[in-house]
Structures are given as structure tokens and as C-alpha cells.
C-alpha positions in Angstrom: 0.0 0.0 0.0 3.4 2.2 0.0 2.3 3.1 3.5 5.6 2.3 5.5 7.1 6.4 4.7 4.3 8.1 6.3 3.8 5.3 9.2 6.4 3.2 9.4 6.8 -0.5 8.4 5.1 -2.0 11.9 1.8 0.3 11.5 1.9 0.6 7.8 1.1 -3.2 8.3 -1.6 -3.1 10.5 -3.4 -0.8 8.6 -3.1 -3.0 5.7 -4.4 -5.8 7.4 -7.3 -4.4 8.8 -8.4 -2.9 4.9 -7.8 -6.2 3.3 -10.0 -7.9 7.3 -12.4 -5.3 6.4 -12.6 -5.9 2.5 -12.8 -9.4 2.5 -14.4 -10.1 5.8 -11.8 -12.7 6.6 -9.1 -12.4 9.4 -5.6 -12.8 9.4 -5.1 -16.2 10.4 -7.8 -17.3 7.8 -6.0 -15.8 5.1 -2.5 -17.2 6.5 -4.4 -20.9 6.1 -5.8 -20.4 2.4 -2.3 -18.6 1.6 -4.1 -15.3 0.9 -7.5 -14.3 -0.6 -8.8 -13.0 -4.0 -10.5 -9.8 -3.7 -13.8 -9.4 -6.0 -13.4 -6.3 -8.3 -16.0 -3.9 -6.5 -13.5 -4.9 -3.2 -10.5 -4.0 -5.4 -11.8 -0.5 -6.1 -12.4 -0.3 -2.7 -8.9 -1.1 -2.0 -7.2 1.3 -3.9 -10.3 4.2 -2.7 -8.7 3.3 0.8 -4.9 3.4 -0.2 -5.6 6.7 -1.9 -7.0 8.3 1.2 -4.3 6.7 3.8 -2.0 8.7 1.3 -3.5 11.8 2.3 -3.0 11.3 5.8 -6.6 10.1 6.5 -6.8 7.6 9.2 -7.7 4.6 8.5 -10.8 4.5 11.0 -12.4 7.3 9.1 -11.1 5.4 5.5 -13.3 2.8 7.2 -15.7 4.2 8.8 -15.3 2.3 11.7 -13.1 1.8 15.0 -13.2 -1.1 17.7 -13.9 -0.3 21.3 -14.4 -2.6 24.1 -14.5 -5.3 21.7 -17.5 -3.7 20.0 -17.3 -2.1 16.5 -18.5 1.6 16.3 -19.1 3.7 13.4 -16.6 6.7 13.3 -16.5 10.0 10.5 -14.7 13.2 10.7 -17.5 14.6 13.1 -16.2 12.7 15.9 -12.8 11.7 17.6 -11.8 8.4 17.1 -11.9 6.0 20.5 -8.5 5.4 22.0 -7.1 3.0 23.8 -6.3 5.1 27.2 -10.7 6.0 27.1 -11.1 2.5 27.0 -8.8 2.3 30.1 -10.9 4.6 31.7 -13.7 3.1 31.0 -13.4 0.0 32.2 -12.0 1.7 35.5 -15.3 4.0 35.9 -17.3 0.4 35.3 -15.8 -1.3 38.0 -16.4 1.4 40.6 -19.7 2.5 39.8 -20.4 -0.9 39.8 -19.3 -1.7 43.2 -20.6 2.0 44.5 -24.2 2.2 43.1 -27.7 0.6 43.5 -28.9 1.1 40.7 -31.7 1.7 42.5 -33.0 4.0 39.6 -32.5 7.4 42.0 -29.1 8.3 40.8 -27.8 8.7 36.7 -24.6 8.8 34.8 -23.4 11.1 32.3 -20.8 11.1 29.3 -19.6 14.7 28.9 -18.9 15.2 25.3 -20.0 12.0 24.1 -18.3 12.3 20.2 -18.9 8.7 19.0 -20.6 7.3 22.3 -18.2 5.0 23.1 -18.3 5.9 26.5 -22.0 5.8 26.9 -22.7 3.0 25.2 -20.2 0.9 27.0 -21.1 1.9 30.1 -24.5 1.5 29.5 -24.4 -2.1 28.4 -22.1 -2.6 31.5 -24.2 -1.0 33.9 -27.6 -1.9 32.9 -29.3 -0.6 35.9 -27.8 2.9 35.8 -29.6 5.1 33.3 -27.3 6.8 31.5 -27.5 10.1 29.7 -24.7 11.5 27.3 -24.3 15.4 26.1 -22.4 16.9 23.4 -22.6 20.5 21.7 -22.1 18.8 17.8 -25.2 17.7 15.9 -23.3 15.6 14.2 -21.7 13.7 16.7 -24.8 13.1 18.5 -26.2 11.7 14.9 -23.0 9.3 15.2 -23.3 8.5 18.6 -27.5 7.5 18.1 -26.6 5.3 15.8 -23.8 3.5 17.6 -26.0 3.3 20.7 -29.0 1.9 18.1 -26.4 -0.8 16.3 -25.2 -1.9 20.2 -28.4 -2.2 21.6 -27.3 0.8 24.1 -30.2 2.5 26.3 -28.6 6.2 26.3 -30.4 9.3 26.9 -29.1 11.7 24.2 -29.2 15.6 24.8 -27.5 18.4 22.8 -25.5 20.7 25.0 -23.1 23.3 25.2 -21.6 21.7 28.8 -20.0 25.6 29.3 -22.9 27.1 29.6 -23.6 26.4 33.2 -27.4 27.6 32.7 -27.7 25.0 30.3 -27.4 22.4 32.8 -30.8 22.8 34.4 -32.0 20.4 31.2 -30.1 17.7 33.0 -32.1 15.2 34.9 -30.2 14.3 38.4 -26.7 13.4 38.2 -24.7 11.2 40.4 -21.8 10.5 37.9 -19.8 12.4 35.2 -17.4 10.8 32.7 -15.8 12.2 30.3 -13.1 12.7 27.4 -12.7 16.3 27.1 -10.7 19.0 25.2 -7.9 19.7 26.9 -4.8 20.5 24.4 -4.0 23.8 24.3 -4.5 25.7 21.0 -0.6 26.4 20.7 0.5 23.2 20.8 -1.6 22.0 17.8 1.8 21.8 16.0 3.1 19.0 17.7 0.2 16.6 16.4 0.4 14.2 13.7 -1.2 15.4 10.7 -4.0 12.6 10.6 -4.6 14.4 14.1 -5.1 17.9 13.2 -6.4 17.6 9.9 -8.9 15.2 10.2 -10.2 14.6 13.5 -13.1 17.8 15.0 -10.6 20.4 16.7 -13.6 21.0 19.0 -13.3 17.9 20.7 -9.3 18.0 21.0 -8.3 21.7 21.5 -9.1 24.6 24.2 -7.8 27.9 24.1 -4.0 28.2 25.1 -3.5 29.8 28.5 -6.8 27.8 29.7 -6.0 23.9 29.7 -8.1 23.3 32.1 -11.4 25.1 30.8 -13.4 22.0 30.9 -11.9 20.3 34.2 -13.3 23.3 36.2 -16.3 23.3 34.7 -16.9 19.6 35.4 -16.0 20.1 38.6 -18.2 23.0 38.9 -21.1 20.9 37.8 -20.7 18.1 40.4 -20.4 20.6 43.3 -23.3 22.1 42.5 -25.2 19.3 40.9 -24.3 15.9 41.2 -25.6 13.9 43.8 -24.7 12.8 47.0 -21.8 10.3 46.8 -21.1 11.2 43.2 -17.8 11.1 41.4 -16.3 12.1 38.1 -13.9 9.9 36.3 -12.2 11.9 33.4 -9.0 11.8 31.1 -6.4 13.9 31.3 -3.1 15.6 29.6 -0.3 13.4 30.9 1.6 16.9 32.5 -1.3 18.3 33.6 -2.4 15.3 36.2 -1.6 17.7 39.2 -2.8 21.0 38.1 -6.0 18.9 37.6 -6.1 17.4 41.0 -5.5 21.1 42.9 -8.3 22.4 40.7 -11.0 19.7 41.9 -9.9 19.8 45.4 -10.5 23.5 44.9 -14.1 22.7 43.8 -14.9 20.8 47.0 -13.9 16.9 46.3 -13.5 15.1 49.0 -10.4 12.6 47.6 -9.1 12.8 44.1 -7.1 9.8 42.8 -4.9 9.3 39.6 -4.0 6.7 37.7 -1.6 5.4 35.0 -2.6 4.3 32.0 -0.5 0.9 30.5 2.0 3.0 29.3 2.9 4.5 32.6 1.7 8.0 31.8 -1.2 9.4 34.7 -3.8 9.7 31.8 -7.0 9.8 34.1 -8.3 11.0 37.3 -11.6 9.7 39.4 -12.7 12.6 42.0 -15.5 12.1 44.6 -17.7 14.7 46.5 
């Protein structure tokens, strides 16, 4: 696919893979064992539509239209981030202590701030069956992607469209005891140290705030579960590797009782879980 120049000969090779999985509906190993597989020609076109596009920097997610997550497939476009592994880290952390913190007794609701593609929402929501769950974002378009994950997964989420900075917007929530979320939190100057298939494909909205404010939407979720959540709620959020502490003072500032971070696989303190 004369990928290896822009990616490099280990990920220039799983992208390939996962065209010609995707293509042909057959794995690896299953194309190992008939010692590779014939393409149809309307798959052929499609192959060299999808090696033109990784040219341009496109990722492949969005060539595809899909990305895994949690072991489920979700439906991805250019209106929404693309799920990462670190989310999926967080996830399964939030599951585990809602889990062993909550009821479910109906009184008490969980929300996905920013929700893009849903992945949050959705996996929660099929993890914690008992917990309604509720998921904002300020993007149209994202909530579009997001309904349709949550209808293809068999996901009970309650969708709302919301600008989460406007604090007077929040009386259109029902009662929270939960917040988790992926927000913006790169600064606007530091745009330049992305990869292109970053910063020219994926929404800026959901990956940049202004410089000289990196933690605009920390102090607003904080400010919502002092005000709003209920009692014995948390937040669970992901963070900017650096910026772990300068997180933690804030939501201490805001009230919360213990904040906690933690290390994602790689070592780097890539999310935080406060309580109030």
C-alpha cells in the first residue's frame, strides 16, 4: 500500500491488514491458512479508494468508517474523535467502581460529557444496565454518530444536545450522580506537535481549548458536580499526561472530598476519578 514512509513499516502493516479484514471479511489467520485471498473487483476498487485516502494522511478509522472499542465495533466519521485506547482504560475503570458503588436503585444517573462517537456511553450503558445513562455533546453531528452506535449496540442512552460551558444549560439535565468524560484539553498552541491525521482530520472541538486555559473544561466539570451531582457522586475523566496535578489542585479547589490518579499501560497518569 506504499504506507511504511508516512507510518512506518510496523503500523503501515496493520493498517493494511485491517483494509484487506475489512474488504474481504476474513481475518488474518484465515488468510494465512488459504495462503491469501482474492479480492472481488468492487472490493478491489475499494482497496485502492482506501490506499488513496491513507496517502493523504486520512486515518484509517475514518477510510473505514469504523473503530473497535471494548471489543465492540463503532461507526466513526470526521464529526467525531476516534476512540483510544487510554478511554477504553478509563472506561473499564469507571465500570468497575460504579459498579461496586451504586444501587442502581433508579435514584441516581450517569453522564458522558462530550460524548463524540458514544463510546463511552454505550459501553457503560451495556455494562451497567441498571444505571440510566445520559450523554451530552454541543455537535449535531456527533450526536447523529453517537444515536446510531448506541441503536447498532443495543445501548439504552439518553441523548441531549448541549453546550456543557454554559452552566445555565445544565438545568435540562435530569439528576446526576456521575460524570465521565473525554474532554478538550490541548492547548491551541500546541496544535503543531500533532500528527497530521490528528489535526487535519479529527473535530478540533473535541481535542483543542484555548492556550492559556487547559483546564477550561476540568473546572467546569468540577463545577457541575459541586453544585449538581448527587450525594456520593464522582467524576472519572481523562487527562493531559503533564497536567495530572494541576487537575487534581483544581477539583480539590471545587470541593472533592479525595481525588485519585491513575496510570494508564503505558505508565503516563492519563485519568483522574474525584469524589464529592
Amino acid at each position: 500500500m506504499d504506507l511504511v514512509p508516512l507510518y512506518g513499516e510496523r503500523e503501515a502493516t496493520v493498517i493494511a491488514d485491517w483494509v484487506v479484514e475489512s474488504l474481504s471479511g476474513k481475518k488474518k489467520i484465515d488468510r494465512l491458512m488459504l495462503r491469501g485471498v482474492l479480492l472481488p473487483p468492487e472490493a478491489l476498487a475499494s482497496y485502492e479508494r482506501c490506499r488513496r485516502e491513507l496517502l493523504t494522511h486520512r486515518p484509517v478509522q475514518y477510510v473505514l468508517g469504523e473503530s473497535w472499542f471494548a471489543g465492540m465495533k463503532f461507526v466513526v466519521d470526521e464529526r467525531v474523535l476516534i476512540p483510544r485506547p487510554e478511554t477504553e482504560e478509563l472506561v473499564e475503570w469507571a465500570a468497575a467502581e460504579i459498579s461496586a458503588a451504586d444501587a442502581g436503585d433508579g435514584r441516581s444517573a450517569l453522564l458522558d460529557v462530550g460524548t463524540g462517537s458514544g463510546c463511552i456511553a454505550v459501553t457503560l450503558a451495556r455494562r451497567l444496565p441498571n444505571l440510566p445513562v445520559f450523554a451530552c455533546d454541543v455537535s449535531v453531528g456527533a450526536l447523529a454518530v453517537a444515536q446510531e452506535n448506541a441503536e447498532a449496540l443495543g445501548a439504552a442512552v439518553g441523548f441531549i444536545r448541549l453546550d456543557f460551558l454554559d452552566h445555565g444549560g445544565w438545568t435540562q439535565l435530569p439528576p446526576i450522580r456521575w460524570l465521565v468524560s473525554n474532554p478538550p484539553y490541548i492547548p491551541m498552541d500546541e496544535a503543531g506537535s500533532l500528527d497530521r491525521h490528528v489535526v487535519d482530520y479529527e473535530p478540533g472541538a473535541a481535542l483543542f481549548v484555548p492556550t492559556g486555559d487547559a483546564l477550561l473544561f476540568y473546572r467546569a466539570l468540577g463545577e457541575f458536580a459541586r453544585q449538581r451531582s448527587t450525594p456520593g457522586g464522582g467524576l472519572f475523566a481523562e487527562i493531559h499526561e503533564d497536567r495530572g496535578p494541576a487537575v487534581q489542585l483544581l477539583l480539590k479547589d471545587l470541593g472533592a472530598r479525595e481525588v485519585e490518579l491513575r496510570a494508564d499501560l503505558q505508565g503516563r497518569n492519563r485519568m483522574i476519578k474525584a469524589t464529592w
